[in-house]
N, C-alpha and C positions, 0 to 999 in steps of 0.2 A: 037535136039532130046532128049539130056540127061533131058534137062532143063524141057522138056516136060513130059517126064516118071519121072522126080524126083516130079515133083507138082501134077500129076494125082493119083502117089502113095504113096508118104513121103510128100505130104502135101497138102494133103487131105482139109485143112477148109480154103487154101488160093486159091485151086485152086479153090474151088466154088464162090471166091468174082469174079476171073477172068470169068467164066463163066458167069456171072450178066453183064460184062462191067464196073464191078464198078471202076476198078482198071486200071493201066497202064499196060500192059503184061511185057515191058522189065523190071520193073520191080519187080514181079513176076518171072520174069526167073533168075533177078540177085540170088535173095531171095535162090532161087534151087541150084544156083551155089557157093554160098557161105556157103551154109549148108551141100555141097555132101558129105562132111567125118563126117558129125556127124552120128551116128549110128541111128537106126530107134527109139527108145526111148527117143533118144536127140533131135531129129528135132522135133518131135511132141510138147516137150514146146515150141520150135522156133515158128512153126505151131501155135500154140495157139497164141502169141501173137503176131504175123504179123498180123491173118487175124482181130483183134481188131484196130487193126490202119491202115493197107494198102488201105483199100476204101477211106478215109478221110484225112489224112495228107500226108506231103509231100514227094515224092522219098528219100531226104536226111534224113530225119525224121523217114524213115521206114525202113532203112537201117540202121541207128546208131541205134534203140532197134534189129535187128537181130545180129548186133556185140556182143551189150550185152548180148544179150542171148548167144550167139554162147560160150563166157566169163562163165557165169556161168553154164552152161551145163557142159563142161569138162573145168573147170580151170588148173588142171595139165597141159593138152595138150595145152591150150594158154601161159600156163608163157613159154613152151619149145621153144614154136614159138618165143617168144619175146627172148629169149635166145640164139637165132638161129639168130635172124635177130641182135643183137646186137654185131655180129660178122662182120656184113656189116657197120658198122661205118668206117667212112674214111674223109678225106679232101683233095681235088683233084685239081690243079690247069691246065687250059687254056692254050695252046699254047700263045705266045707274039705275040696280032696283029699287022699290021703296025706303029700304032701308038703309040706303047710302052705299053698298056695295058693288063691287063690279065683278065681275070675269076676265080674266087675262089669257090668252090662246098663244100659244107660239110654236110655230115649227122650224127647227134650228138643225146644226150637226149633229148627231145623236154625243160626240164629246161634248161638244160647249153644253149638249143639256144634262149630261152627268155631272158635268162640276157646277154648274147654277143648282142642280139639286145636292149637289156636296156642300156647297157653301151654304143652303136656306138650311139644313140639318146642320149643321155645325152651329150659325147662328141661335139656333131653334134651341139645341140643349147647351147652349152659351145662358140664355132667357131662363131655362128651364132651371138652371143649378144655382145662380146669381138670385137671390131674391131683393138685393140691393137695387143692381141693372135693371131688372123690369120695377121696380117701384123709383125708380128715377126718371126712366124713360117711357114705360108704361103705367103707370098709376092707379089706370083703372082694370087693370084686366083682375079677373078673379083669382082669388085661391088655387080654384079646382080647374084651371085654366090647362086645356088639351093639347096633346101634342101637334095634333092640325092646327088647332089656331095660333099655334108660335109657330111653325112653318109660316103660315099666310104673311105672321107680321115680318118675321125673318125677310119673306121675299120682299118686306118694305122695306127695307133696309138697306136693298143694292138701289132703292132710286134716292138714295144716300148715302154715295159713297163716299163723298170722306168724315161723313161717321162712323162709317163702317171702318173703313180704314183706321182711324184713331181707335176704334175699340179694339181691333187687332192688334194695334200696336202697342195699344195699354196690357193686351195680355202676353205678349214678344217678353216687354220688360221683367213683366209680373214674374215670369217662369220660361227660364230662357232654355230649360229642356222640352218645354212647349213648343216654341217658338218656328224651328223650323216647320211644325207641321201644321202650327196655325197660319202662316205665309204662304205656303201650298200644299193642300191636299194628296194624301196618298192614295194611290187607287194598284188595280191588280188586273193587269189583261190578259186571260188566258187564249194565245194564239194557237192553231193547228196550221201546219200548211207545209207541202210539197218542197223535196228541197230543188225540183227546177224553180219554184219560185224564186229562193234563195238564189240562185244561180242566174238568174236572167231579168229578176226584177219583175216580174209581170207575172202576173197568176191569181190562184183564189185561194183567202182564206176563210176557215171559220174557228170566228171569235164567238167564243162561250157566252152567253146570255146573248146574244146579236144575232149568230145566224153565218152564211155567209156574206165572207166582202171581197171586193177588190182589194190589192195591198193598198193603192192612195187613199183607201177611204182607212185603213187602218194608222195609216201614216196621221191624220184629219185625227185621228179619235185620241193618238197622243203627240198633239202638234203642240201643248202649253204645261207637260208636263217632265218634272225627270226622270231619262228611262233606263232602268237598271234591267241587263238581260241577265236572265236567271239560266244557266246549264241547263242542256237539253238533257233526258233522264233515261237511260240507256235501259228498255223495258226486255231486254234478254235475259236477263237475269233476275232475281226473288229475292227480296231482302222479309226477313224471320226476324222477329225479336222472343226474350221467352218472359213476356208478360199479358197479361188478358188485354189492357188497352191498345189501340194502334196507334201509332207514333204520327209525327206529323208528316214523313217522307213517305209511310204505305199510305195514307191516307192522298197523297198525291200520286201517286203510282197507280193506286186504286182509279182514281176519278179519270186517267187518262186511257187506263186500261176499260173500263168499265163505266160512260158516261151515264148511263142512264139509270135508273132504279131497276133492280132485276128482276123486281116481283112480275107473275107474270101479266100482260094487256096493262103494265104501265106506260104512261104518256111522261111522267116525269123526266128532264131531261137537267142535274142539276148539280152543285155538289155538295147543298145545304140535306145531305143526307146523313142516315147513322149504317157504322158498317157492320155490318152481323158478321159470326160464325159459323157459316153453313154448318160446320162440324160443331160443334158444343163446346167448349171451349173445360179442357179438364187440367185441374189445377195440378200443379206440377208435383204437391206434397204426396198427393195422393195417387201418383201413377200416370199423370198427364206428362204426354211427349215433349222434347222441346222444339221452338219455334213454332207454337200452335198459331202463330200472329202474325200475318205478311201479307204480303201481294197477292201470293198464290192460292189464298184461303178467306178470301172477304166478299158480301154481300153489301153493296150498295145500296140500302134500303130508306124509301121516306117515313116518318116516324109513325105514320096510319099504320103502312106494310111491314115494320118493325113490331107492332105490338102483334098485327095478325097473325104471324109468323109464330110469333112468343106466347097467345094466349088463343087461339083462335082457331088449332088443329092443324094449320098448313105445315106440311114440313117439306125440307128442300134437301137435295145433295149436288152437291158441286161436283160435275162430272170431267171437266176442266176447268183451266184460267180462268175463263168466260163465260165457262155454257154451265147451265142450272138447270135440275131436274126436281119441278116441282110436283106437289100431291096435295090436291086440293081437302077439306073436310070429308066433302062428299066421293071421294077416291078418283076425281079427274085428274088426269097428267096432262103439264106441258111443261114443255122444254124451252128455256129462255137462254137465247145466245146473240152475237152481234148484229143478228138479221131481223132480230123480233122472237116473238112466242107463236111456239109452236107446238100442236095438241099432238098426244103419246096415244 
């Protein structure tokens, strides 16, 4: 009932997408329930930009821009929450089942728990390539020995750390073009954010795989790491190449221009994707234009929606940058552009 008097009254231009049918109801109710404490002046920027994307993109998708709003609406009151909950930090361990094992729990900064999971992977195919190392230190593990279970012992390994450390450093010496990257970990944060941010220090971003943040929390995610800023990539302009592959700069151009899989009623939001050619890609010997290959001409596709594309009847045309105009087997149209999929 809340959910219902919050949309009919505090948010007013999503509840009329829900009226259309256009939308999912639950949600639409999450939307209500997530917004009850903002005051009737705050929800209504929320309001604004939910009912722009909740017809069209995906529940996950329409939920991480209500976070962010909820973010910039009252930022004091989110950092207090993040200050609140970082009092719930803990590391919990399992009773001992029969078989001598345990369970280890822990809720940390989402950085410190990327690099504890960089370092058990590192470890893990350290154990994995070494058959010396683990029959020195391991003895008994098998043969046919999994990649989880060299993770798990991997995470044995930091409640020994300067064994760990001496193995590190026996491989520093071993190959000292190693070396820097076995001492610290590389990692890659792809940030979005407002340049008032930039300008004023306070704001919201969102970081790729995460969602949105505050900037202190982005600061937190590389507070032990080296940070090298990469040129911001001036998307007014099309870079062409005249070869069938895309290179490694459209391929970035692409993923900022176009986050998401463009197939349409994708959830995917990612850039572990393959990039099609809306247009077919014609070889140059034979009468293909050049520049068939760029920014201006790429489908960001997951490799399910890659094969269905390619063997499966769909076909598409890229009607801009962004927007796609798909045709199902059975001759449905919809239109997939920054707002979500939308039926022709």
């Amino acid at each position: 009932m809340a959910d219902a008097l919050d949309l009919r009254h505090r948010l007013p231009q999503t509840w009329a997408i829900v009226q259309t049918l256009a939308c999912e109801a639950w949600v639409a109710c999450r939307v209500a329930s997530m917004t009850r404490k903002l005051s009737f002046d705050q929800v209504a920027l929320v309001d604004e930009a939910v009912a722009r994307a909740i017809g069209g993109c995906a529940p996950g998708r329409v939920l991480r821009i209500v976070e962010a709003k909820i973010i910039e609406t009252d930022t004091a009151a989110h950092t207090a929450r993040i200050e609140e909950q970082r009092r719930t930090r803990t590391v919990v361990l399992s009773p001992t089942d029969d078989t001598g094992l345990r369970m280890l729990f822990a809720r940390l900064e989402a950085g410190d728990a990327a690099w504890v999971d960089a370092t058990v992977d590192r470890v893990a195919d350290l154990l994995h390539d070494d058959a010396d190392l683990r029959q020195a230190h391991h003895p008994d593990l098998p043969e046919d020995v999994t990649k989880a279970e060299l993770r798990a012992i991997a995470l044995g390994w930091l409640a020994r750390p300067h064994d760990l450390a001496a193995l590190l450093q026996f491989l520093d010496q071993q190959d000292d073009e190693q070396a820097s990257k076995t001492r610290k970990p590389s990692a890659v944060l792809h940030v979005h954010l407002h340049q008032a941010a930039l300008d004023t220090g306070v704001g919201v971003a969102r970081v790729e795989e995460l969602g949105p943040l505050v900037l202190d929390q982005v600061r937190l995610l590389l507070a032990h790491a080296n940070v090298t800023l990469r040129p911001v990539l001036d998307l007014s302009e099309t870079i062409a190449v005249d070869r069938y592959e895309h290179p490694t700069i459209v391929r970035e151009r692409t993923a900022i221009l176009i986050p998401a899989d463009a197939f349409p009623h994708s959830t995917s939001v990612t850039r572990r994707v393959d990039l099609d050619h809306p247009t077919p890609y014609l070889d140059p010997d034979s009468g293909g234009p050049p520049g068939q290959t760029g920014d201006h001409a790429a489908a960001p596709l997951t490799r399910r929606h890659h094969r269905a594309k390619t063997h499966a009847g769909y076909t598409v045309e890229q009607t801009g940058r962004t927007t796609f105009e798909w045709t199902t087997p059975h001759g449905l149209r919809r239109r997939v552009d920054p707002t979500g999929t939308h039926p022709l």
